[in-house]
DSSP file (Angstrom, degrees, kcal/mol; ACC not computed):
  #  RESIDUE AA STRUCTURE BP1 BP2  ACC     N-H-->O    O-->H-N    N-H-->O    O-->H-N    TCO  KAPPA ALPHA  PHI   PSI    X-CA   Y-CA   Z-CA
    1    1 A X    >         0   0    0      0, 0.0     3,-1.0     0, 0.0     0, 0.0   0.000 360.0 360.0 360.0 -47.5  -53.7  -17.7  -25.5
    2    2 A X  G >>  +     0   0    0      1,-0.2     4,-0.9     3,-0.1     3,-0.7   0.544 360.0  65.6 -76.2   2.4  -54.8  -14.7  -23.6
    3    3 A X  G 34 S+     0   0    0      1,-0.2    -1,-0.2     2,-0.2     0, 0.0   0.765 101.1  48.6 -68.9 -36.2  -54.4  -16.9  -20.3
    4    4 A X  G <4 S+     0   0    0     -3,-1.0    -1,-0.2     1,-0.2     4,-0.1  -0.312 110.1  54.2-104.4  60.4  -50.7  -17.1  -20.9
    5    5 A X  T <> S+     0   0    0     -3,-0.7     4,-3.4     3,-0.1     2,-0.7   0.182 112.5  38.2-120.4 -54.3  -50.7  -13.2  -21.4
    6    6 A X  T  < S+     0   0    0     -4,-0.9     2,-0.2     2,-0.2    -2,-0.1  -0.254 114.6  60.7-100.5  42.6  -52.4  -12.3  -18.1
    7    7 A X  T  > S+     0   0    0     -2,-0.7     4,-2.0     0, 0.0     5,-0.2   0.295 113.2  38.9 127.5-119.5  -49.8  -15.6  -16.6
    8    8 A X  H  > S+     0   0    0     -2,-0.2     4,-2.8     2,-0.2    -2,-0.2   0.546 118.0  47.2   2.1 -67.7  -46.6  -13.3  -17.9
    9    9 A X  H >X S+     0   0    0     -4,-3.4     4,-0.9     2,-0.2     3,-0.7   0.929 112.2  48.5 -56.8 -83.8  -48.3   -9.9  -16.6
   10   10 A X  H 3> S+     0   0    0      1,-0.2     4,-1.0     2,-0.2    -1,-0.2   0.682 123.0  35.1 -26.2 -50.9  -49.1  -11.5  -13.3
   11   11 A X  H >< S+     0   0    0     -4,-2.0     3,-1.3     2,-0.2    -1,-0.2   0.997 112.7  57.2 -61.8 -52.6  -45.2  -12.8  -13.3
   12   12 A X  H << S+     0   0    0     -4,-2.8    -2,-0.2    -3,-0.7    -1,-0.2   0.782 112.5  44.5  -5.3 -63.1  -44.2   -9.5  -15.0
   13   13 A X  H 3< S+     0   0    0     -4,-0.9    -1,-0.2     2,-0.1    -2,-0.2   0.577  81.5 118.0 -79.9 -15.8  -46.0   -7.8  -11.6
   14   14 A X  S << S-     0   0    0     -3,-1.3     2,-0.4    -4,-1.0    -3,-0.1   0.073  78.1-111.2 -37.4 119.8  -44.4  -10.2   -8.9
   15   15 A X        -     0   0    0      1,-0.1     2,-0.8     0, 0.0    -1,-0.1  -0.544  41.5-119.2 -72.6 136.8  -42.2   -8.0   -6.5
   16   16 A X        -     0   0    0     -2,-0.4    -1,-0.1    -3,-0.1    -3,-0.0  -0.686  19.3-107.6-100.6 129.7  -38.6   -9.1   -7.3
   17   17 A X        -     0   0    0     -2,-0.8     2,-0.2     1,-0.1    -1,-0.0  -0.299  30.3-150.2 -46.1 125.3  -36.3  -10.7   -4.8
   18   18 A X        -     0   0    0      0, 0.0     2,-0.3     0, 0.0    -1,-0.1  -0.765  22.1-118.6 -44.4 108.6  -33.6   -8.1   -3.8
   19   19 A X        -     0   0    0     -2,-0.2     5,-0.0     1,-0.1     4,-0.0  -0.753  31.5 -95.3-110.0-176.5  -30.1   -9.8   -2.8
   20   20 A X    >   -     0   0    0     -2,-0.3     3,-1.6     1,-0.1    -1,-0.1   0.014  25.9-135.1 -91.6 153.0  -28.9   -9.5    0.1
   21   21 A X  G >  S+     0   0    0      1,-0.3     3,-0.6     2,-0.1    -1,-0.1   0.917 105.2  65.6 -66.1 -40.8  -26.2   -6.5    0.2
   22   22 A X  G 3  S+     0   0    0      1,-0.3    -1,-0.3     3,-0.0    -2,-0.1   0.378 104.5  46.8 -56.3 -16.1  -23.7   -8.8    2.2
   23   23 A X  G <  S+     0   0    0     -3,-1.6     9,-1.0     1,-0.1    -1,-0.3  -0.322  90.9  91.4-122.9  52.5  -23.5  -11.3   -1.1
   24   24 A X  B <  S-A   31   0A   0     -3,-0.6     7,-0.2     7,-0.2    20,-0.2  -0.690  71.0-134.6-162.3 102.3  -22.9   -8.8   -3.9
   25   25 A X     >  -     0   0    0      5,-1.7     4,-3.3    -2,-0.2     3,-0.2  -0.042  11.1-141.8 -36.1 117.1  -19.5   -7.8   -4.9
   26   26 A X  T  4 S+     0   0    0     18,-2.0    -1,-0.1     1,-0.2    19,-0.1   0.599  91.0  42.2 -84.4  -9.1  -19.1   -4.1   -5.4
   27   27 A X  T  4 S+     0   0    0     17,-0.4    -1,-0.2     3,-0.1    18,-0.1   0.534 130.4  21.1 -91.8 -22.7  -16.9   -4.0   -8.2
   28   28 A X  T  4 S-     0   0    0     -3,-0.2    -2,-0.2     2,-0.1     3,-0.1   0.814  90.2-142.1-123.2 -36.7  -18.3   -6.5  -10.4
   29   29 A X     <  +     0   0    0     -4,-3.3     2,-0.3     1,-0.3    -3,-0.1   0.578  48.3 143.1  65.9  16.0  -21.6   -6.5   -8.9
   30   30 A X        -     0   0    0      1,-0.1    -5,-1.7    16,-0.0     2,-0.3  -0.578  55.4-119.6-109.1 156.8  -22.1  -10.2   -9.2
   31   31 A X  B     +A   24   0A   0     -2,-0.3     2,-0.4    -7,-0.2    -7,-0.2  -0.543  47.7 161.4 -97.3 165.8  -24.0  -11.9   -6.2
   32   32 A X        -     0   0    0     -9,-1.0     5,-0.0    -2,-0.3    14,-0.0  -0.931  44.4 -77.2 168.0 161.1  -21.6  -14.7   -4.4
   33   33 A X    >   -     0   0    0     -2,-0.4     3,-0.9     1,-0.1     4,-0.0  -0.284  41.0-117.1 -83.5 149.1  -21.4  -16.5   -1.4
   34   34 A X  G >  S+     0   0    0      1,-0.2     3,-0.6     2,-0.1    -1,-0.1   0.876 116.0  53.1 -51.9 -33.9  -19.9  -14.6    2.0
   35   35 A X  G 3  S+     0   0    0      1,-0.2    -1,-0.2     3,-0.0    -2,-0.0   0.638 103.0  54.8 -80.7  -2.8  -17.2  -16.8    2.2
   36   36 A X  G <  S+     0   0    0     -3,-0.9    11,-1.4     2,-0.0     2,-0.3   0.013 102.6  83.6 -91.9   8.4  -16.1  -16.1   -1.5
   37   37 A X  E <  S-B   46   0B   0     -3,-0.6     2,-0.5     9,-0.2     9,-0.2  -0.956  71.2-142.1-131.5 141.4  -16.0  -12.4   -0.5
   38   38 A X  E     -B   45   0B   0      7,-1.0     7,-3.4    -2,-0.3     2,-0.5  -0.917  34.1-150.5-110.3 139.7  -13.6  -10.1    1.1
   39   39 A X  E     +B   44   0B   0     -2,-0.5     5,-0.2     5,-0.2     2,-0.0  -0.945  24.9 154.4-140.8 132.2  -15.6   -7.2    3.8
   40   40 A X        -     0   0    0      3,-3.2     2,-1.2    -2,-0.5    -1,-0.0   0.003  53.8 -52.5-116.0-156.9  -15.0   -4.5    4.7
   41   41 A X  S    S-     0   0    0      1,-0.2     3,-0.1    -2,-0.0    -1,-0.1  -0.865 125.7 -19.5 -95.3 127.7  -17.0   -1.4    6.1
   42   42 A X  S    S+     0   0    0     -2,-1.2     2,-0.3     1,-0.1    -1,-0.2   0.562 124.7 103.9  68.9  19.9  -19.5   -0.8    3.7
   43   43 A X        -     0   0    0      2,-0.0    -3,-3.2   -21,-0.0     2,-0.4  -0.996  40.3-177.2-124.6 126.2  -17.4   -2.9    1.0
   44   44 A X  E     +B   39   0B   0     -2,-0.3   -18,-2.0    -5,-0.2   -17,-0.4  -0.983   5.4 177.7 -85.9 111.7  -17.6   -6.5   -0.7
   45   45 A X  E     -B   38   0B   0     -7,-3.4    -7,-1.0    -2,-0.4    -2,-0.0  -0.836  21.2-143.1-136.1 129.4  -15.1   -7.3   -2.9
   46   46 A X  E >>  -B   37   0B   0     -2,-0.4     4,-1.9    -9,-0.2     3,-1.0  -0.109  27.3-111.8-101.2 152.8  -15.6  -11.1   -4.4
   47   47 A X  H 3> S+     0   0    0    -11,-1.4     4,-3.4     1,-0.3     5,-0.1   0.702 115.4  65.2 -61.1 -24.0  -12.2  -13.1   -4.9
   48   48 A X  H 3> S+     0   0    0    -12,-0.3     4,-2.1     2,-0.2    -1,-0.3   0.912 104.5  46.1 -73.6 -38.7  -12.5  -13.1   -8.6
   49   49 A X  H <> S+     0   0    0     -3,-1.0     4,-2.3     2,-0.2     5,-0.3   0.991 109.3  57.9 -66.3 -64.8  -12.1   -9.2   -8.4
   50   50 A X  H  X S+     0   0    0     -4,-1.9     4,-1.4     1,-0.3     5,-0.3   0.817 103.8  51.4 -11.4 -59.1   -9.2   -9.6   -6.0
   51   51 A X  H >X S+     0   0    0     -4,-3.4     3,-3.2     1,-0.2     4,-2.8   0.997 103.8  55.2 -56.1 -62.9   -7.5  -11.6   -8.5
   52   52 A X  H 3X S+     0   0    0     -4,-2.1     4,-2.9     1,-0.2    -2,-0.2   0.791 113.0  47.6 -28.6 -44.1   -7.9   -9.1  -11.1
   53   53 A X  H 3X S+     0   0    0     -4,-2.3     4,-1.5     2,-0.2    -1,-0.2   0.692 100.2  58.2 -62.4 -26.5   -6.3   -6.7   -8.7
   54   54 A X  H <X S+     0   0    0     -3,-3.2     4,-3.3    -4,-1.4     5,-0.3   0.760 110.1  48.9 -83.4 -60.6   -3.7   -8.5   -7.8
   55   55 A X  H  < S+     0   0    0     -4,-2.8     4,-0.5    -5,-0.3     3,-0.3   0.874 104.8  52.1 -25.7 -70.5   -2.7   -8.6  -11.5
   56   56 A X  H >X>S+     0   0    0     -4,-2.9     4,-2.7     2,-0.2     3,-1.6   0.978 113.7  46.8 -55.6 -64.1   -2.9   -5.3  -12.4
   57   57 A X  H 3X5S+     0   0    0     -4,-1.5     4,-0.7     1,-0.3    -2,-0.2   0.759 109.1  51.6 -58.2  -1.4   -0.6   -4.6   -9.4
   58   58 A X  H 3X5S+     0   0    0     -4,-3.3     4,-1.5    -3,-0.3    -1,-0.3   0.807 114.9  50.2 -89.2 -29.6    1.7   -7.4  -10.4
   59   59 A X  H <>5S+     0   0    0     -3,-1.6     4,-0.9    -4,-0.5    -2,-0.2   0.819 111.7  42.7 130.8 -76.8    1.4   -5.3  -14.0
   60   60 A X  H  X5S+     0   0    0     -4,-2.7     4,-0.8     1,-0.2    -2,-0.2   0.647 116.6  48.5 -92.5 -19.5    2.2   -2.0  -12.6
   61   61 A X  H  X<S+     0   0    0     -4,-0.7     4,-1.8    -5,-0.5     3,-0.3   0.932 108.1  54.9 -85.7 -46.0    5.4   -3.4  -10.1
   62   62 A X  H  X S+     0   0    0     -4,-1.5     4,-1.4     1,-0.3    -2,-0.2   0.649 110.2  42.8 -78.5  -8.1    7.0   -5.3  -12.8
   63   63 A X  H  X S+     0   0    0     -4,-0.9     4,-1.1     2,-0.2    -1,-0.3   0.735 119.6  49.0-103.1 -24.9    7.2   -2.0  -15.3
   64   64 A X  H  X S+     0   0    0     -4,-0.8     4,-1.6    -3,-0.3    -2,-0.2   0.998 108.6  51.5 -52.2 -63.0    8.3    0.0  -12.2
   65   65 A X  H  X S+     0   0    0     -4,-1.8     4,-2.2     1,-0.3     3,-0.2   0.790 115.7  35.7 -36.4 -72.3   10.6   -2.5  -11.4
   66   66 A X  H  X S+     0   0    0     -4,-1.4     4,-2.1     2,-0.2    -1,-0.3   0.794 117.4  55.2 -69.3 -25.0   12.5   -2.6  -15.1
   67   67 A X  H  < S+     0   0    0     -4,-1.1     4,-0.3     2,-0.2    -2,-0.2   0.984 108.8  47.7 -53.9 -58.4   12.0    1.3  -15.5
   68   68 A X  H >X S+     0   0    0     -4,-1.6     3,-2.8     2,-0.2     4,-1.2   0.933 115.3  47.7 -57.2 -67.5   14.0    1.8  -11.8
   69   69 A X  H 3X S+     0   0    0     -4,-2.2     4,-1.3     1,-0.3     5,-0.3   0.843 107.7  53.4 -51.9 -46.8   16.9   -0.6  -13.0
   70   70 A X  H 3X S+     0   0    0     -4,-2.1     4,-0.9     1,-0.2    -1,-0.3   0.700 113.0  43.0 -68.2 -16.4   17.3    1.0  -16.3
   71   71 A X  H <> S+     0   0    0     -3,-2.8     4,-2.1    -4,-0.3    -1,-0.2   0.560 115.5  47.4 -90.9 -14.2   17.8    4.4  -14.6
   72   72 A X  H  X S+     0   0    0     -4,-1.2     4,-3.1    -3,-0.1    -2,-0.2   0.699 109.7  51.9 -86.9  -3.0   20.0    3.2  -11.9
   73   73 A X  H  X S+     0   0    0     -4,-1.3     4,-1.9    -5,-0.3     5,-0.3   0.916 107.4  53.1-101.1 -47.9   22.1    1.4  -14.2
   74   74 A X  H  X S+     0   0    0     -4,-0.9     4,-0.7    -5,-0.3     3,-0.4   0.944 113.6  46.7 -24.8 -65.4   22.4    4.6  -16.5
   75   75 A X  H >X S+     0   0    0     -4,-2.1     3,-2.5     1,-0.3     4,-0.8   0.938 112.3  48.5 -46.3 -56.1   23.6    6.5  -13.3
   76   76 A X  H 3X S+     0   0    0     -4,-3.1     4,-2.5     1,-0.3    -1,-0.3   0.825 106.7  51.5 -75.3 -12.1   25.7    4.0  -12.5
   77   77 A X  H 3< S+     0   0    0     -4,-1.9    -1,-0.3    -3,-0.4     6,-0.2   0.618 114.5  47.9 -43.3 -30.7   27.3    3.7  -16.2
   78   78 A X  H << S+     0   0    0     -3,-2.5     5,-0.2    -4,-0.7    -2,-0.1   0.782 113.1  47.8-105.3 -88.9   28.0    7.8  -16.0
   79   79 A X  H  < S+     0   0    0     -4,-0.8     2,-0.4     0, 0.0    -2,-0.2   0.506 125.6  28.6 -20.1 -75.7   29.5    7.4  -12.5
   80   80 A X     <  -     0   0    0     -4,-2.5     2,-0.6    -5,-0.1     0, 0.0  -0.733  67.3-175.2 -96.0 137.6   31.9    4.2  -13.7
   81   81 A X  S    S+     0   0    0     -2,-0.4     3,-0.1     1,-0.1    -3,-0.0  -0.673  83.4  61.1-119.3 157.7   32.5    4.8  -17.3
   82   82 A X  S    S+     0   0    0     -2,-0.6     2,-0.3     1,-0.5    -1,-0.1  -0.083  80.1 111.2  53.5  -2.4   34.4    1.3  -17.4
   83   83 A X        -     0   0    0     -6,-0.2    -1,-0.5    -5,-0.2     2,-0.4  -0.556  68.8-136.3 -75.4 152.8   30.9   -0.5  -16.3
   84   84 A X     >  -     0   0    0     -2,-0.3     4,-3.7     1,-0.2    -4,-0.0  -0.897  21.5-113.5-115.2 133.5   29.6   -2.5  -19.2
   85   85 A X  H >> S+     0   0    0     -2,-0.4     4,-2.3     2,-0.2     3,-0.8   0.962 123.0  44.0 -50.0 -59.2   25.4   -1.9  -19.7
   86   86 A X  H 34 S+     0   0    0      1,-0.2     5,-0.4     2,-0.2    -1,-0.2   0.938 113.8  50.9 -59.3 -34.4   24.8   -5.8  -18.7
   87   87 A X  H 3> S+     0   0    0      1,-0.2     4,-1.4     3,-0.2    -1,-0.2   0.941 113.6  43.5 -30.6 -65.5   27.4   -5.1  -15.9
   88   88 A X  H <X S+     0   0    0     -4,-3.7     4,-1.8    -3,-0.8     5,-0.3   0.810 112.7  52.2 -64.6 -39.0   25.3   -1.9  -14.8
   89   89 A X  H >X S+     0   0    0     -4,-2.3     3,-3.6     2,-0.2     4,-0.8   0.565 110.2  49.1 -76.4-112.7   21.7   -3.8  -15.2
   90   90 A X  H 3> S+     0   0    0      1,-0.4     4,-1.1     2,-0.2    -1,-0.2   0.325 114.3  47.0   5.5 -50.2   23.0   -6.8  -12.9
   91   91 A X  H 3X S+     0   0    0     -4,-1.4     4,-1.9    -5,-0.4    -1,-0.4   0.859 115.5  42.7 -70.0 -28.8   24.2   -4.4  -10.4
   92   92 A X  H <X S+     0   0    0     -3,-3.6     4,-2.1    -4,-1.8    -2,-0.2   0.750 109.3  55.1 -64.4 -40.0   21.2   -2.4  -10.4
   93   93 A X  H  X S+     0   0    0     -4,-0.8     4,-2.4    -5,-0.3    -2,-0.2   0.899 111.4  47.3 -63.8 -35.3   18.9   -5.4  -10.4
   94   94 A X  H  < S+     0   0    0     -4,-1.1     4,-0.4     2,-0.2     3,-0.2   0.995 117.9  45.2 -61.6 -65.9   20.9   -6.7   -6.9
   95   95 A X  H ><>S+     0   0    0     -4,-1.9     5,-1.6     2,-0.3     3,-0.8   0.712 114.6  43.6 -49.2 -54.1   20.5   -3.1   -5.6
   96   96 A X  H ><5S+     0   0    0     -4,-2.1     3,-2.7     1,-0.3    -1,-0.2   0.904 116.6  49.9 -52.0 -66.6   16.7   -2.8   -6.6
   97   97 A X  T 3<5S+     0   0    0     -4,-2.4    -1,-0.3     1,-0.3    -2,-0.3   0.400 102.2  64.3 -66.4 -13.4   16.2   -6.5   -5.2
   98   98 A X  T < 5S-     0   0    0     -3,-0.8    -1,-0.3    -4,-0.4    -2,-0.2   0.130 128.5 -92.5 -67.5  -7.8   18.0   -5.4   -1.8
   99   99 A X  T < 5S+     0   0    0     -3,-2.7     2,-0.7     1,-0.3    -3,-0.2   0.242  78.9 141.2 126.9 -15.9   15.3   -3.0   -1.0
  100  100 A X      < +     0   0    0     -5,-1.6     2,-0.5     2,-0.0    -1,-0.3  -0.521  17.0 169.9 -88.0 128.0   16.8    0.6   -2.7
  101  101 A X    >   -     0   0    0     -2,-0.7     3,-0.7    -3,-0.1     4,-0.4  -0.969  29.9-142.6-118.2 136.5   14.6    2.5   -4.2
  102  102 A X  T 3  S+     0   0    0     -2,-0.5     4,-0.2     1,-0.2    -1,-0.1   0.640  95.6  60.2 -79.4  -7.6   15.6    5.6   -5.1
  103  103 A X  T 3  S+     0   0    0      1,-0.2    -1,-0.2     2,-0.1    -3,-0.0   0.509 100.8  52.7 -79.1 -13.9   12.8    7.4   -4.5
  104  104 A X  S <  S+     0   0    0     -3,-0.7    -2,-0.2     2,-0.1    -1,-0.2   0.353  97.9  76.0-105.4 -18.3   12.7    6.6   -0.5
  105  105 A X              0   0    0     -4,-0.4    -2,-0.1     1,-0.2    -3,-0.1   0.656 360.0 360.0 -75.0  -4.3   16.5    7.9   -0.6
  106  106 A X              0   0    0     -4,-0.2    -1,-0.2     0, 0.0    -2,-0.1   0.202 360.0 360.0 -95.7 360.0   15.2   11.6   -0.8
């Protein structure tokens, strides 16, 4: 019994493999292959984080997206008081989807 005690400690004391900086995702920390990693200077960040990113920004464009429509289609609604709201959303969405943003018009 005490043999696989002083067996443990001995493993216990074993200097522990380090991995290599170049395979260890800096967001997630999780160790992964180089070619499964995007690098940068003095960044890793492994595809699975990528995705996650990609997400969130897909997230964060598509509530911009409906926010922008619903305020140009207000404006236009007070401009043409004879615009119908689905009328005004559908023109706004074209507008929005043609590249105006109202925030770049300023």
């Amino acid at each position: 019994m005490i043999d696989i005690y002083s067996d443990v400690y001995k493993w216990q004391q074993m200097p522990r493999r380090e991995p290599d900086p170049k395979t260890v995702c800096n967001f997630c920390k999780q160790i992964t292959r180089e070619d499964k990693l995007i690098v940068g200077p003095g960044l890793n960040i492994c595809m699975e984080c990528v995705d996650v990113c990609n997400e969130i920004v897909a997230e964060r464009q598509t509530k911009y997206r409906k926010k922008t429509i619903e305020e140009m289609a207000r404006d236009l609604c007070v401009a043409d008081e004879t615009l119908t709201a689905d009328k005004a959303i559908t023109l706004a969405s074209s507008i929005f989807d043609a590249g105006y943003r109202k925030d770049s018009a300023q």
